[in-house]
MDTraj code that builds the backbone (N, CA, C; nanometers):
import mdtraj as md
import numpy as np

residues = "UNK UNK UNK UNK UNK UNK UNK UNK UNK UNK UNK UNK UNK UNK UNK UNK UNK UNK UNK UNK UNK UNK UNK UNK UNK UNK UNK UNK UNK UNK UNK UNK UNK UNK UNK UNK UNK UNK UNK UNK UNK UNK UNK UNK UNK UNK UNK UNK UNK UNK UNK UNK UNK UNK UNK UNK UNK UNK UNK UNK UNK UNK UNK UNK UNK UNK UNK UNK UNK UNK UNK UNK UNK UNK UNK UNK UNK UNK UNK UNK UNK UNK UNK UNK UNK UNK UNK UNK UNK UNK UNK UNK UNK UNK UNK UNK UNK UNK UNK UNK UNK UNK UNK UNK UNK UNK UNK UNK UNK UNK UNK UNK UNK UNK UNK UNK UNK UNK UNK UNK UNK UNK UNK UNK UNK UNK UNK UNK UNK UNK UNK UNK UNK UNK UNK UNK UNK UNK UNK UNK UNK UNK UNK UNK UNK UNK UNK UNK UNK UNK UNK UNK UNK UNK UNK UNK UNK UNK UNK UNK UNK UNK UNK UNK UNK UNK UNK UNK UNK UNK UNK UNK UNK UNK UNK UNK UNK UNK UNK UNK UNK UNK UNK UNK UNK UNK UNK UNK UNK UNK UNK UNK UNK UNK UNK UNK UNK UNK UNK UNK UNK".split()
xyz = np.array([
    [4.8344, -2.7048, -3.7587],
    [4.7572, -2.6129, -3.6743],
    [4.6212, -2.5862, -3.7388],
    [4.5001, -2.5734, -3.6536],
    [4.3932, -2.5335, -3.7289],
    [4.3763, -2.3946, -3.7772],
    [4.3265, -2.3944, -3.8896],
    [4.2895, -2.2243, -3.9294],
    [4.2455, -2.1877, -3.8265],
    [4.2136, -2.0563, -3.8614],
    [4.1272, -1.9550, -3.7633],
    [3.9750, -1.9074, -3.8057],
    [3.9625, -2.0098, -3.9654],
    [3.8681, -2.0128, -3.9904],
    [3.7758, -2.1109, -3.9615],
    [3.8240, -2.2240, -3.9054],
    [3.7928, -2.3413, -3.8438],
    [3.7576, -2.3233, -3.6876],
    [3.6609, -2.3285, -3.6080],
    [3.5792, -2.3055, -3.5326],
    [3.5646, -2.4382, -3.4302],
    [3.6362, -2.4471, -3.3074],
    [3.6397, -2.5822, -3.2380],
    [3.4799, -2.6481, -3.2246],
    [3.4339, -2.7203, -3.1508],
    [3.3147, -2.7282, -3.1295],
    [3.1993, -2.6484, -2.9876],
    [3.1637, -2.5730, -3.0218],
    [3.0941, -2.5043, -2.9017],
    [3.1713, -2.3827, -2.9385],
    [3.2400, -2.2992, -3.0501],
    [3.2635, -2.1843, -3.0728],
    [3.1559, -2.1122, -3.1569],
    [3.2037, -1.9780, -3.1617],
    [3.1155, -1.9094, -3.2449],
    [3.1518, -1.8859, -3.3966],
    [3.1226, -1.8870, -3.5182],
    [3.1868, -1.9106, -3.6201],
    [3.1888, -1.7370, -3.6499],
    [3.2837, -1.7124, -3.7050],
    [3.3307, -1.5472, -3.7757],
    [3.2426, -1.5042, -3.8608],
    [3.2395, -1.4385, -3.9579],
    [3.1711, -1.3436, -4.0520],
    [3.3291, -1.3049, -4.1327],
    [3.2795, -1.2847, -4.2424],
    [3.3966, -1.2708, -4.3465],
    [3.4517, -1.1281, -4.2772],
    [3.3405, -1.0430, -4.2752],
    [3.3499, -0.8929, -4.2330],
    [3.4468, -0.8798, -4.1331],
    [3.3609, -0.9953, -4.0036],
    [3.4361, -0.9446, -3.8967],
    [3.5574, -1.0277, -3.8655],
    [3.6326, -1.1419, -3.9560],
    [3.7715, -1.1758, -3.9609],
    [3.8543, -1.0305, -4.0351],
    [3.7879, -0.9891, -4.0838],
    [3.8348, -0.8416, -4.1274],
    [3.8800, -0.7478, -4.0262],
    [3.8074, -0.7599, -3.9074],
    [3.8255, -0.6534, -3.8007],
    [3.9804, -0.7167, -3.7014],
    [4.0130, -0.7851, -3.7832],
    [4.1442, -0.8810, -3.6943],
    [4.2715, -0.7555, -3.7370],
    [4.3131, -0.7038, -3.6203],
    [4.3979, -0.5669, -3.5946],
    [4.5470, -0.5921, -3.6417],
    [4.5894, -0.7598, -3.6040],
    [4.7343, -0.7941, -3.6509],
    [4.7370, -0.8850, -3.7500],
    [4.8287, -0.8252, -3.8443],
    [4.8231, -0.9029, -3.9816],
    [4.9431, -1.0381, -3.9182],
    [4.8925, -1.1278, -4.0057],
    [4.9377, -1.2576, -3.9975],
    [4.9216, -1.3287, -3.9141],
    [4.7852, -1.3176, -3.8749],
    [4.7393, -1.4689, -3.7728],
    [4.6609, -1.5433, -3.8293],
    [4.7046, -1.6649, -3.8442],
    [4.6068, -1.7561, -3.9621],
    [4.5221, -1.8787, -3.8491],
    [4.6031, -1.9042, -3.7371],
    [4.5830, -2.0030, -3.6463],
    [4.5454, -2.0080, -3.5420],
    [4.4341, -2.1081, -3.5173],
    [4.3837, -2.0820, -3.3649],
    [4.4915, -2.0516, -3.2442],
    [4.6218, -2.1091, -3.3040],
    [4.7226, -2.1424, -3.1904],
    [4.7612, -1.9565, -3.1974],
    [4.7795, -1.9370, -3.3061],
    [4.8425, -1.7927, -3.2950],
    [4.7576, -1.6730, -3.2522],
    [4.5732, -1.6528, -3.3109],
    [4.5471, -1.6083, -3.2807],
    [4.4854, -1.6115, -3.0455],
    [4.5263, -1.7698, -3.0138],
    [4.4780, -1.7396, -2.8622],
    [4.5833, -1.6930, -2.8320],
    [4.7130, -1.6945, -2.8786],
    [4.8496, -1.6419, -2.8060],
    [4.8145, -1.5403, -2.8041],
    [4.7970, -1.4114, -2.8687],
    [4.7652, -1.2728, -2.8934],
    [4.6544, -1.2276, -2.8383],
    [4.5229, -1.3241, -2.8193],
    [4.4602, -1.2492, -2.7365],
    [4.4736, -1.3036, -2.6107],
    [4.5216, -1.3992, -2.5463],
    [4.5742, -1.4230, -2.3980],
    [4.6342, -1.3258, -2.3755],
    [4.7633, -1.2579, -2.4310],
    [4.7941, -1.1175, -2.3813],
    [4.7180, -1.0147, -2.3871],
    [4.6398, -1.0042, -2.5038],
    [4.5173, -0.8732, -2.4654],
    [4.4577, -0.9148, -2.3584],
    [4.3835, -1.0236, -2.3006],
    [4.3354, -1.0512, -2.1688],
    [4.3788, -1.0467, -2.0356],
    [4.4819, -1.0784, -2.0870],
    [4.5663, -1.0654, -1.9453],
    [4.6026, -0.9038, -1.9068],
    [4.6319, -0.7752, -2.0074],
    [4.5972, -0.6780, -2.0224],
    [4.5069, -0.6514, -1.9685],
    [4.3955, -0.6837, -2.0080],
    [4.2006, -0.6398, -1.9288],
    [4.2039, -0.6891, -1.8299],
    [4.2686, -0.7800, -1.7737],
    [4.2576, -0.8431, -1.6293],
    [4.2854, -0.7400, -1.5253],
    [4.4364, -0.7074, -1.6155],
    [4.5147, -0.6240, -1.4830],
    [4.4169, -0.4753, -1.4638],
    [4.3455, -0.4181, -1.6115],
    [4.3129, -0.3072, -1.5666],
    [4.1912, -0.3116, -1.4722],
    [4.0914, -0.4296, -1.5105],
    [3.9802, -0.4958, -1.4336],
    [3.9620, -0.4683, -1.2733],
    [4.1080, -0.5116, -1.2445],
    [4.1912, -0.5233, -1.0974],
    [4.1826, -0.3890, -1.0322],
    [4.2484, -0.2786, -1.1126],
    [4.2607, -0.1355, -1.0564],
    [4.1576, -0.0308, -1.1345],
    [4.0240, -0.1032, -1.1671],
    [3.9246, -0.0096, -1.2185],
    [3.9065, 0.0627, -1.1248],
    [3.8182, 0.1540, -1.1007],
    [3.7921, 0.2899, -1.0763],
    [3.6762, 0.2240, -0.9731],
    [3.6874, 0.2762, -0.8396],
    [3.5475, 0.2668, -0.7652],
    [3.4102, 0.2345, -0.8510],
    [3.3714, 0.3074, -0.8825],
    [3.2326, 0.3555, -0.9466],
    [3.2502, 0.2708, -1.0386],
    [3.3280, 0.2218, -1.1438],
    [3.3299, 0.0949, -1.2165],
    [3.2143, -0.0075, -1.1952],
    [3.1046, -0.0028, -1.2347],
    [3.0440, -0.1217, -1.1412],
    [3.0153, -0.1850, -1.3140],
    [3.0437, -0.2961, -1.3209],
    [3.0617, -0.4400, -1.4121],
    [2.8625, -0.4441, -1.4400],
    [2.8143, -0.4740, -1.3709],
    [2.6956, -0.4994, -1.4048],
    [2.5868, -0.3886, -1.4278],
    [2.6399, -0.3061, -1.5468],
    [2.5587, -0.2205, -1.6393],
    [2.6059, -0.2428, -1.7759],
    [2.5359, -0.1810, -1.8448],
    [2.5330, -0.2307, -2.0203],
    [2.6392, -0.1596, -2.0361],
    [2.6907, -0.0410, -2.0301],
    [2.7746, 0.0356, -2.0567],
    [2.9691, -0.0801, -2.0142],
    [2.9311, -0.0915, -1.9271],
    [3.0605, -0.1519, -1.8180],
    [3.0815, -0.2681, -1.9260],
    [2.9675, -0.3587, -1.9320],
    [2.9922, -0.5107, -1.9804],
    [3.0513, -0.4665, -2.1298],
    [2.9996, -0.3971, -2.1712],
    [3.1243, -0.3495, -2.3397],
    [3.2562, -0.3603, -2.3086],
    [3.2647, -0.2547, -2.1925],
    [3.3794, -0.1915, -2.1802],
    [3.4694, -0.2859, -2.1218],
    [3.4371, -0.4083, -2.0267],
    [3.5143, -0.5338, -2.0329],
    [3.5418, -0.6108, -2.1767],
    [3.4347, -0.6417, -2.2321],
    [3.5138, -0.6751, -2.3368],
    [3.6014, -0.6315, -2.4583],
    [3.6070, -0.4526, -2.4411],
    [3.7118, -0.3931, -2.5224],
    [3.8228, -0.4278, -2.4731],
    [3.8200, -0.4295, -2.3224],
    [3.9361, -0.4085, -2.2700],
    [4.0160, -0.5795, -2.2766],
    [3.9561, -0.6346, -2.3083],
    [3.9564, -0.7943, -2.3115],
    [4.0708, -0.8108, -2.4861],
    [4.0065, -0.7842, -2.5965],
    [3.9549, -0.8291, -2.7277],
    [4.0011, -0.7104, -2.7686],
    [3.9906, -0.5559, -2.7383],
    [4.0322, -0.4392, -2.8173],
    [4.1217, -0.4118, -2.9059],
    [4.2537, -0.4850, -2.8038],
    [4.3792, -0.4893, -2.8959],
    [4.3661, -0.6010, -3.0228],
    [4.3144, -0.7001, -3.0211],
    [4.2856, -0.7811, -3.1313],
    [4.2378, -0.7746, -3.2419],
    [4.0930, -0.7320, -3.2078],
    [3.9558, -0.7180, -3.3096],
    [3.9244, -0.5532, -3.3081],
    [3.8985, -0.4927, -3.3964],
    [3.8719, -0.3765, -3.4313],
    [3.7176, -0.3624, -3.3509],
    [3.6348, -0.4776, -3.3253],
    [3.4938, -0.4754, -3.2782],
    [3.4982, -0.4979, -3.1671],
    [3.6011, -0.5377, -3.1065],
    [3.5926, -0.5394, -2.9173],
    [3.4991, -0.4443, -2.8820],
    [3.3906, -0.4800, -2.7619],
    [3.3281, -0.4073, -2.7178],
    [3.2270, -0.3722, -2.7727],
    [3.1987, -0.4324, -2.9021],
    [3.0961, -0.3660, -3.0061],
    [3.0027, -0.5099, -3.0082],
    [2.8930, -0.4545, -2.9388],
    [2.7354, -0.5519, -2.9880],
    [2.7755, -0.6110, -3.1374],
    [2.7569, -0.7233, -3.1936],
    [2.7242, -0.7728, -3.2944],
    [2.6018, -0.7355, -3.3778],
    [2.6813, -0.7239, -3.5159],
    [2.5531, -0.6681, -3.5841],
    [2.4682, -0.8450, -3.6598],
    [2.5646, -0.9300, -3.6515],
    [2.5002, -1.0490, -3.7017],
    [2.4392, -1.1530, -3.6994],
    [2.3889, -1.2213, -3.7348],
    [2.3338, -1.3623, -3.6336],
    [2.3917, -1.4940, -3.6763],
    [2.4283, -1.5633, -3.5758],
    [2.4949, -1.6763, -3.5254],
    [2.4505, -1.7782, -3.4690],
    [2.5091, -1.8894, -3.4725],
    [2.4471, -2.0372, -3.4266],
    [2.4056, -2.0417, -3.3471],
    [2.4107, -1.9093, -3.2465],
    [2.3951, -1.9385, -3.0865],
    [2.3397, -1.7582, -3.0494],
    [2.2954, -1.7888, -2.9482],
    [2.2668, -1.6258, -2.9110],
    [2.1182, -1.5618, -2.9352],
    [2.0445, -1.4304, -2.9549],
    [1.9778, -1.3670, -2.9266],
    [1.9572, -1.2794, -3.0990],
    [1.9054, -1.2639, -3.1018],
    [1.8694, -1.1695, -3.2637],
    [1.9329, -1.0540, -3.2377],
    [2.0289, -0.9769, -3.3278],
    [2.1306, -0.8473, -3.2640],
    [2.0342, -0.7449, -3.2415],
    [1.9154, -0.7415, -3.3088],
    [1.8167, -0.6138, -3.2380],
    [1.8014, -0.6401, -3.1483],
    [1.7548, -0.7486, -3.0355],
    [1.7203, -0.8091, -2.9081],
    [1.8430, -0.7909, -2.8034],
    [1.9772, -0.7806, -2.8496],
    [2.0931, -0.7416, -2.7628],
    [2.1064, -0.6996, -2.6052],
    [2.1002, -0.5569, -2.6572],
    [2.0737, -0.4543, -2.5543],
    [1.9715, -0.4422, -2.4511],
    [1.8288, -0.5026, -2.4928],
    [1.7381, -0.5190, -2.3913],
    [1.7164, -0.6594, -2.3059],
    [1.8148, -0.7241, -2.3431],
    [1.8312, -0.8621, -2.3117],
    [1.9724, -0.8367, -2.2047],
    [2.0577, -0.8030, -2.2786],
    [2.1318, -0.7492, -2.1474],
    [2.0873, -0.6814, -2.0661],
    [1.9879, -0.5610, -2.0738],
    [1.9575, -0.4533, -1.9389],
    [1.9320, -0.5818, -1.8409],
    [1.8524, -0.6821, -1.9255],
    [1.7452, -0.7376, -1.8297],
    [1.8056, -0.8421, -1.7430],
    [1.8923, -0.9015, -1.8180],
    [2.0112, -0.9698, -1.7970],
    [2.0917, -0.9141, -1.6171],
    [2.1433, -0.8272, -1.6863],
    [2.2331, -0.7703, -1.5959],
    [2.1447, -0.6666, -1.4185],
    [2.0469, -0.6580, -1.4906],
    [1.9154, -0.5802, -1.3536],
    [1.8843, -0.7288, -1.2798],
    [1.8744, -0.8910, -1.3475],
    [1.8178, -0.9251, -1.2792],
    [1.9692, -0.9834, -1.1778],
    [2.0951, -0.9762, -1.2044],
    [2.1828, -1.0254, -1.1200],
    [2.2271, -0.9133, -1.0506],
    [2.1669, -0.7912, -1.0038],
    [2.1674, -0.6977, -0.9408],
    [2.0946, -0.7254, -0.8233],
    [1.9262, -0.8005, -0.8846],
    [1.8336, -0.8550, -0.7854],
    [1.8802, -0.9924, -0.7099],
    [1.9701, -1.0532, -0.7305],
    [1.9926, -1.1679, -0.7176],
    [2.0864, -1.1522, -0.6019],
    [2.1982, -0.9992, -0.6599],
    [2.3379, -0.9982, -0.5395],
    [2.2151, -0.9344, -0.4434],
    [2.1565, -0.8062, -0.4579],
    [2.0946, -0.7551, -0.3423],
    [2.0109, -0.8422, -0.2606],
    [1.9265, -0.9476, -0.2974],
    [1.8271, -1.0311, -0.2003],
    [1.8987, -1.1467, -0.1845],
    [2.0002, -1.1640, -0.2002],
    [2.0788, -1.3081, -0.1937],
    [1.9311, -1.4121, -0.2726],
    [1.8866, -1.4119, -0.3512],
    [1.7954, -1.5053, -0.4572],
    [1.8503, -1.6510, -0.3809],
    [1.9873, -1.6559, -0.4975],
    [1.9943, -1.8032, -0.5465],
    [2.1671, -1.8212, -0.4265],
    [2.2306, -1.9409, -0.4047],
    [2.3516, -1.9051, -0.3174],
    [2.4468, -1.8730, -0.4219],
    [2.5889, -1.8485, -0.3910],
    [2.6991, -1.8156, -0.4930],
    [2.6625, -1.9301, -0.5907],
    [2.7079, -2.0144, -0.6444],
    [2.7341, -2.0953, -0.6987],
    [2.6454, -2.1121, -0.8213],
    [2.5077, -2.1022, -0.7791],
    [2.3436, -2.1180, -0.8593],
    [2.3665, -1.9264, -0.9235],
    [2.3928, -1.8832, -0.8630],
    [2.3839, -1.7347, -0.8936],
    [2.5193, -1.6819, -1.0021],
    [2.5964, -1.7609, -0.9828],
    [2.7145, -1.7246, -1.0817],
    [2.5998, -1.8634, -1.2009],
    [2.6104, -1.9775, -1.2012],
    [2.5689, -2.0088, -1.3218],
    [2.4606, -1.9943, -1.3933],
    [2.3519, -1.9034, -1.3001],
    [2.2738, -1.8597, -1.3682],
    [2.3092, -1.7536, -1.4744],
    [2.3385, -1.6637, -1.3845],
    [2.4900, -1.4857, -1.4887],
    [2.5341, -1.5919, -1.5860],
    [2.6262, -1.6579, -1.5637],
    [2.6850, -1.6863, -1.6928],
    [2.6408, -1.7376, -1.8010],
    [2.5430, -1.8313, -1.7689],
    [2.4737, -1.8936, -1.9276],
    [2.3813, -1.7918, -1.9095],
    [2.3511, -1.6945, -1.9166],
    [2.2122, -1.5419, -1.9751],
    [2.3584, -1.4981, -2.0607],
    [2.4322, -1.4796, -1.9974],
    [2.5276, -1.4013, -2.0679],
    [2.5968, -1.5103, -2.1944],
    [2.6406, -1.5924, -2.1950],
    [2.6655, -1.7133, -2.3026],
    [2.5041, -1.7016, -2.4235],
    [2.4135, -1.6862, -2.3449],
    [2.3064, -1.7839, -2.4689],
    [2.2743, -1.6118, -2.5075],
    [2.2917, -1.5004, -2.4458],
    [2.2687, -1.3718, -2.5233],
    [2.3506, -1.3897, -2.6508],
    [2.5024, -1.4050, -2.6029],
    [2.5530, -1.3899, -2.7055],
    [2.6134, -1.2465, -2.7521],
    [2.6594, -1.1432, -2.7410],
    [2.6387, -1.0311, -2.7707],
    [2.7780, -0.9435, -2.8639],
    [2.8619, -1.0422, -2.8339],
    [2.9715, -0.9872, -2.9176],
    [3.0032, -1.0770, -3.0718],
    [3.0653, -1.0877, -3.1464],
    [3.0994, -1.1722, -3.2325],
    [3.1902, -1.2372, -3.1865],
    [3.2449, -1.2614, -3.0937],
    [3.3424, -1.3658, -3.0463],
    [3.3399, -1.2905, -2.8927],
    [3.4327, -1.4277, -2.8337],
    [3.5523, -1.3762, -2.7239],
    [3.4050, -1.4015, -2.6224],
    [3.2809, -1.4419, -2.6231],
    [3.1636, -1.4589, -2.5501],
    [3.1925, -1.5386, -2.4081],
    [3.2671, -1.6677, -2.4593],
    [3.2811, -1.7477, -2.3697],
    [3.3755, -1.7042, -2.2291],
    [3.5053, -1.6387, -2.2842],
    [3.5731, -1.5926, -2.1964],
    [3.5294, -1.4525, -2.1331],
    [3.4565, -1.3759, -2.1939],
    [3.4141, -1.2238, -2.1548],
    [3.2988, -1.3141, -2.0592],
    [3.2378, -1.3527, -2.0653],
    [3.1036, -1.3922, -1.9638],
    [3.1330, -1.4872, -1.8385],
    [3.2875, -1.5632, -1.8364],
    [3.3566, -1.6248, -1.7293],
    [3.4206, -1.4989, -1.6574],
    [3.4592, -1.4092, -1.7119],
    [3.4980, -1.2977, -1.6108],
    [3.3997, -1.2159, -1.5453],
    [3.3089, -1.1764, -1.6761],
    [3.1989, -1.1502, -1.5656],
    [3.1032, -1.1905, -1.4630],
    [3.1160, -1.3501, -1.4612],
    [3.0609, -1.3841, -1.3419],
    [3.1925, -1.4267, -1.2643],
    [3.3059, -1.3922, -1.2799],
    [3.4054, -1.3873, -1.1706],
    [3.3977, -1.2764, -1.0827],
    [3.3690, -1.1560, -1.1852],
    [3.3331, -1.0037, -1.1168],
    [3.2283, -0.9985, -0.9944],
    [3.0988, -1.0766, -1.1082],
    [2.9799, -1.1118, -0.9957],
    [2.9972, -1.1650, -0.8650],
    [3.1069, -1.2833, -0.9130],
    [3.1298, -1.3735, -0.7533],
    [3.1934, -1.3130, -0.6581],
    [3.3029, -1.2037, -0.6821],
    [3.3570, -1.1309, -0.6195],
    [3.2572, -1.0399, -0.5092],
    [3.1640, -0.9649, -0.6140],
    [3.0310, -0.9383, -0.5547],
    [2.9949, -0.9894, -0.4359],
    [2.9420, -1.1127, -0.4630],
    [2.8471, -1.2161, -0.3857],
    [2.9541, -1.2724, -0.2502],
    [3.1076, -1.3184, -0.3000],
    [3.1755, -1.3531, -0.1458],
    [3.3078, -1.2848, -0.1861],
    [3.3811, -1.2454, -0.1523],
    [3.5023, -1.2108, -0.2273],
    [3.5796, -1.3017, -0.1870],
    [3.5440, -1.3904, -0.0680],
    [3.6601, -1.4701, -0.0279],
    [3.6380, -1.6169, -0.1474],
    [3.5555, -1.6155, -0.2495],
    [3.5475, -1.7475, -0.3200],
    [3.6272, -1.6647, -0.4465],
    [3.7493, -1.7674, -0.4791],
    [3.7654, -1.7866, -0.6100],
    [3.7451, -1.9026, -0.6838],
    [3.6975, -1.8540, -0.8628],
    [3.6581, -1.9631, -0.9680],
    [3.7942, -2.0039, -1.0445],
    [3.7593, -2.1442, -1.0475],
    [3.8974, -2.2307, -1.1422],
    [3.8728, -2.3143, -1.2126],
    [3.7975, -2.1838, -1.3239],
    [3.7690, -2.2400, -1.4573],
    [3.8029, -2.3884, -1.5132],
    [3.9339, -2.4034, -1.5388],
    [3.9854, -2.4602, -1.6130],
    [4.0327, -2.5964, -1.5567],
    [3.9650, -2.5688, -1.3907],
    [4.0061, -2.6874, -1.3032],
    [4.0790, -2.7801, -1.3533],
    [4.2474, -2.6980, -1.3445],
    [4.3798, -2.7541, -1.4144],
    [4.4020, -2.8011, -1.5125],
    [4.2316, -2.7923, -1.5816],
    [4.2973, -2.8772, -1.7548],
    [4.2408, -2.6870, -1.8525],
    [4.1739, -2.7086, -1.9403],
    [4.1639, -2.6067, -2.0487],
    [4.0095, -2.5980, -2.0731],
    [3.9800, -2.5140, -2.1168],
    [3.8544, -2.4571, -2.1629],
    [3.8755, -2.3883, -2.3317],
    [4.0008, -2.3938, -2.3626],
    [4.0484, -2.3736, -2.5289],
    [4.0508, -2.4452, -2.6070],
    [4.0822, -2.5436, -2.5511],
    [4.0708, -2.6852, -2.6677],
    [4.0006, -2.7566, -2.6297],
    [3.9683, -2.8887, -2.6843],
    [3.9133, -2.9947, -2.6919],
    [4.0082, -3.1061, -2.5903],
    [3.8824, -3.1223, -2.4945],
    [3.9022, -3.2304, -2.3716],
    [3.8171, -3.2539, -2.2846],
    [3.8356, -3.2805, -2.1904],
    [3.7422, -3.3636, -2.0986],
    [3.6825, -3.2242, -2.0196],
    [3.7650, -3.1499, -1.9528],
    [3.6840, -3.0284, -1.9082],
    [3.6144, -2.9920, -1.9324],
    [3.6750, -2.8955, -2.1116],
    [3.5702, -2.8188, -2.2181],
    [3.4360, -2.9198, -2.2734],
    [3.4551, -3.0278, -2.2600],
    [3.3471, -3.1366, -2.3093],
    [3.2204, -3.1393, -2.2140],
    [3.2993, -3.1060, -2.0650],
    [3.1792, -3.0992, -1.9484],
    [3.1192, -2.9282, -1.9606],
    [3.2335, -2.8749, -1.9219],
    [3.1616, -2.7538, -1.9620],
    [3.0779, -2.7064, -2.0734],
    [3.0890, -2.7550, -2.1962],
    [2.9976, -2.6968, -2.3243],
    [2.8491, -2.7637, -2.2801],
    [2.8495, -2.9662, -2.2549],
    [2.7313, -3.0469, -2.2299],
    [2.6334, -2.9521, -2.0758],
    [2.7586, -2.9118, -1.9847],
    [2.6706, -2.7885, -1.8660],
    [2.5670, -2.7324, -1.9593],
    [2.6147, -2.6264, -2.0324],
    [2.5960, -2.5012, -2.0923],
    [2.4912, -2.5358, -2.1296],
    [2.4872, -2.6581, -2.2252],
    [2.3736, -2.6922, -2.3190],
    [2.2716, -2.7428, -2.2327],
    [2.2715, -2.8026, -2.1482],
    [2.1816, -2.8403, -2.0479],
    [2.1314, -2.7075, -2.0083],
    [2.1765, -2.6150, -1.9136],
    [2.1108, -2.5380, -1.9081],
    [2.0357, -2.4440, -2.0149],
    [2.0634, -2.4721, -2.1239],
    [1.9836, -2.4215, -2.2223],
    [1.8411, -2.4571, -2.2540],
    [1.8525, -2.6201, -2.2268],
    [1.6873, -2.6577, -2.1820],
    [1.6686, -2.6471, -2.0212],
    [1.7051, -2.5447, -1.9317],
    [1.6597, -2.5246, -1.8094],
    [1.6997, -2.6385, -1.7085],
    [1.8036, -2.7051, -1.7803],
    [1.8594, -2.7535, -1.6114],
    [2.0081, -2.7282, -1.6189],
    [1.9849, -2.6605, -1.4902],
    [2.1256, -2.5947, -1.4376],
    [2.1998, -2.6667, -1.3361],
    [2.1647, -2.7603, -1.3459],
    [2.2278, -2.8597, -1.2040],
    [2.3752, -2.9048, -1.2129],
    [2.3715, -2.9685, -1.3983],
    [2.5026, -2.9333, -1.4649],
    [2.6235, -2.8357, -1.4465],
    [2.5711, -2.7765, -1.4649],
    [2.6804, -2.6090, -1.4758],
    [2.6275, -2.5593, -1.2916],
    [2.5833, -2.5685, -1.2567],
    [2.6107, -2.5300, -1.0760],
    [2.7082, -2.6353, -1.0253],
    [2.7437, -2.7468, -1.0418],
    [2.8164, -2.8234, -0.9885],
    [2.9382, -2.8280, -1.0766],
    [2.9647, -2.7718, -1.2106],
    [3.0501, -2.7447, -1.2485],
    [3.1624, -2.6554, -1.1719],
    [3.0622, -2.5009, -1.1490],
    [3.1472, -2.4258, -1.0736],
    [3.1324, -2.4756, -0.9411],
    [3.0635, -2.4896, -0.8716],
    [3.0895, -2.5826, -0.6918],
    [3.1930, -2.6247, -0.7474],
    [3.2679, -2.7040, -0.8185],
    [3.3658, -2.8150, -0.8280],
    [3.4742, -2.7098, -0.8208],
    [3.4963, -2.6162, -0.9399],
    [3.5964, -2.5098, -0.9489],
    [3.6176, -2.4004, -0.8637],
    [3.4923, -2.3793, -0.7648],
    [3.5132, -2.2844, -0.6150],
    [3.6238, -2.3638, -0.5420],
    [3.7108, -2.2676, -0.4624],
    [3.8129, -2.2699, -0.3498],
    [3.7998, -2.1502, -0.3284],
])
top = md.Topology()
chain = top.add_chain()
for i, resn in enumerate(residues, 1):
    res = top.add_residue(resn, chain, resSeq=i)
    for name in ("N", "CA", "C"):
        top.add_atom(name, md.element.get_by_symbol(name[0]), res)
traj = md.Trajectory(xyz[None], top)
């Protein structure tokens, strides 16, 4: 099994500190630690489901509070901005105003219909991927929140991520999805929009 100090490709690598913030003693393995937080997620899912009216996902406050509710039981830092910098992401002073801006402009996007579902969820999701804002758990906290978004935008479309294979390990999916990601990182999104078109039903 791989450590948990070992980092697949297209992950975010730990901090001594914040493998420290790991809540259950004796998880050494990627295999053990996704078992444990698949149930914390699946946890945040259900509460996700029966949040509170006024709940609205796309404010700075909310987007924490998904990923406590995600990661909380795991990591002592669920929900907590990163204080460090990483291979990927935004400078941790830059965080917070990168999200407002982040999250105001897919406010502008649901209200004027901008871009259609599809362009509009992969835009949300790689701002939210290349911010970066937690020390882990990025990839999956920013697929829910543009599930939230899409809900937004049609409720009758659902996303399928994993379009029957995985997004955890290493394969042909996760291989398309990371090469999306990175593409849109030099500004073409054509990649990752036809990613999710493919995974809409």
């Amino acid at each position: 099994m791989t450590r948990i100090t070992q980092q697949p490709d297209g992950a975010t690598p730990l901090t001594a500190d914040e493998l420290r913030g790991l809540k259950l003693p004796g998880i050494s393995t990627h295999g053990a630690l996704n078992a444990v937080e698949a149930v914390n997620i699946e946890q945040g899912l259900r509460w996700l489901a029966r949040r509170p009216r006024s709940f609205d996902p796309l404010t700075d406050d909310a987007a924490r509070e998904v990923h406590r509710r995600l990661f909380g039981d795991v990591w002592a830092w669920g929900g907590t901005y990163r204080a460090t910098e990483k291979n990927i992401g935004v400078a941790p002073w830059q965080i917070s105003t990168e999200m407002r801006y982040c999250l105001d402009d897919a406010k502008l996007w649901l209200t004027d219909a901008v871009f259609d579902p599809p362009e509009a969820v992969a835009r949300l999701h790689h701002r939210l991927v290349a911010i970066h804002p937690f020390p882990n758990g990025n990839g999956r906290w920013s697929r829910i929140m543009a599930d939230e978004f899409l809900l937004r935008l049609n409720p009758d479309m659902v996303l399928d991520w994993s379009q029957r294979g995985t997004l955890q390990s290493e394969g042909a999916n996760r291989r398309r999805y990371i090469d999306a990601l990175r593409a849109a990182d030099r500004h073409d999104y054509a990649p990752l929009i036809d990613f999710i078109s493919d995974a809409l039903s």
